[in-house]
C-alpha positions as CSV (number, residue, x, y, z in Angstrom):
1,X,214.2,244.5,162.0
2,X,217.8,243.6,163.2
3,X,221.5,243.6,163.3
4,X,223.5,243.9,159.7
5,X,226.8,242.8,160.3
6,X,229.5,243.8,157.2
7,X,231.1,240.3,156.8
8,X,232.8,238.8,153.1
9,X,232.0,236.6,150.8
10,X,234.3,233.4,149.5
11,X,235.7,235.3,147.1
12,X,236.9,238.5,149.9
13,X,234.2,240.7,148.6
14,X,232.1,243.1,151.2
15,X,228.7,241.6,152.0
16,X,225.6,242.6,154.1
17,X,225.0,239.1,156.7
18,X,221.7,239.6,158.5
19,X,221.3,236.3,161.0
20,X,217.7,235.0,161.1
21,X,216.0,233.4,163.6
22,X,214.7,230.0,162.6
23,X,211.1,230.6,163.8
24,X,211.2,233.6,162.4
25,X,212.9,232.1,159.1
26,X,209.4,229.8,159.2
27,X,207.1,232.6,159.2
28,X,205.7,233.9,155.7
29,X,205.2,237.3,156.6
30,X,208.3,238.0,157.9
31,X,209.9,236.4,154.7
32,X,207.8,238.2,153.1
33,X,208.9,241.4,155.1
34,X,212.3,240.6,154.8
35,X,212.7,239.9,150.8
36,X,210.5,243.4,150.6
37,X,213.7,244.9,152.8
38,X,216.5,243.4,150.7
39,X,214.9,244.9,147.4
40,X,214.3,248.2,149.3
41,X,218.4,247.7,150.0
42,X,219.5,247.0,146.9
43,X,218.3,249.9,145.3
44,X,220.1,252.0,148.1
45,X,223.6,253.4,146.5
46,X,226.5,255.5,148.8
47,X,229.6,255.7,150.5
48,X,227.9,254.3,153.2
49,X,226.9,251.4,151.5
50,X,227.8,248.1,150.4
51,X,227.8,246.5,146.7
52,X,224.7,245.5,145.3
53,X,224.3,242.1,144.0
């Protein structure tokens, strides 16, 4: 569904940023979509991975 990009946070911790288009940002079903993915994320642990929040 896009590019993550490994960026930090204001306090220097390791974050996920996922940019958003703002028509897509205005679309229900792709919020929808997209607070489905972050869930699915979170629950995802690894090396690979970043902190969940």
């Amino acid at each position: 569904m896009g590019t993550v990009y490994a960026a930090l946070d204001g306090q220097g911790g390791r974050v996920a940023l996922k940019p958003v288009h703002p028509q897509l940002a205005a679309d229900p079903q792709f919020r929808a979509r997209f607070h489905r993915e972050v869930g699915v994320l979170r629950r995802v642990a690894g090396p690979g991975s970043l902190h969940r929040r």
